[in-house]
C-alpha positions as CSV (number, residue, x, y, z in Angstrom):
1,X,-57.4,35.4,55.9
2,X,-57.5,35.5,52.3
3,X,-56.4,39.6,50.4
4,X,-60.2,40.1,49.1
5,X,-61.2,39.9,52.9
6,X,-58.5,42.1,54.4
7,X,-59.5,44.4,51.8
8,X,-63.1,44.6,52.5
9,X,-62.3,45.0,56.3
10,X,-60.4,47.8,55.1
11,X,-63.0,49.3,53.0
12,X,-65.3,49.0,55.6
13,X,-63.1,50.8,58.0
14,X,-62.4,53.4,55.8
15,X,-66.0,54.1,55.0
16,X,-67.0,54.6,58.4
17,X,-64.0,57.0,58.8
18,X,-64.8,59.1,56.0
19,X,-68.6,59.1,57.2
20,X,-67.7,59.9,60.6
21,X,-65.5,63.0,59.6
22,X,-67.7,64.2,56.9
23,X,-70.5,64.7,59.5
24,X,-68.2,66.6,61.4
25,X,-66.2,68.5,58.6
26,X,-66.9,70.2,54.7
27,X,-66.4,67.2,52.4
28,X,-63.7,69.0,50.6
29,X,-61.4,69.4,53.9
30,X,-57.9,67.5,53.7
31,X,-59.3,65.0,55.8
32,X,-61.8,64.0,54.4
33,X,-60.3,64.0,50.7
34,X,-57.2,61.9,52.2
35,X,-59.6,59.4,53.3
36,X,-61.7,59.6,50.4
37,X,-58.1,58.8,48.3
38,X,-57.1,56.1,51.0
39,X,-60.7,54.2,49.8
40,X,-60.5,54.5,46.2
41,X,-57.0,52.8,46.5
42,X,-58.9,50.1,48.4
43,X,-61.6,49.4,45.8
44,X,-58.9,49.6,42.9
45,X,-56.8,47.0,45.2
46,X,-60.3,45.0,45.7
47,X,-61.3,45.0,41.6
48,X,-57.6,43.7,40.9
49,X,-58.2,40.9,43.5
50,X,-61.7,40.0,42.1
């Protein structure tokens, strides 16, 4: 599989991790910021890619 696609899985993946927490915790717990981090690297990684 090509790196834009591996990166977009791992976007995707990402997203619904954050989204699942978030419901669950306060958007500025360590969870959810760590994930939050963990994305933007992804979508840095992805615009490089492009």
């Amino acid at each position: 599989m090509e790196q834009k696609k591996l990166i977009l899985i791992e976007i995707e993946k990402c997203r619904k991790e954050m989204n699942d927490l978030s419901k669950h915790l306060d958007l500025s717990s360590d969870e959810v910021v760590s994930i939050s981090r963990q994305l933007d690297k992804l979508l840095n990684q992805f615009e490089k890619a492009r």
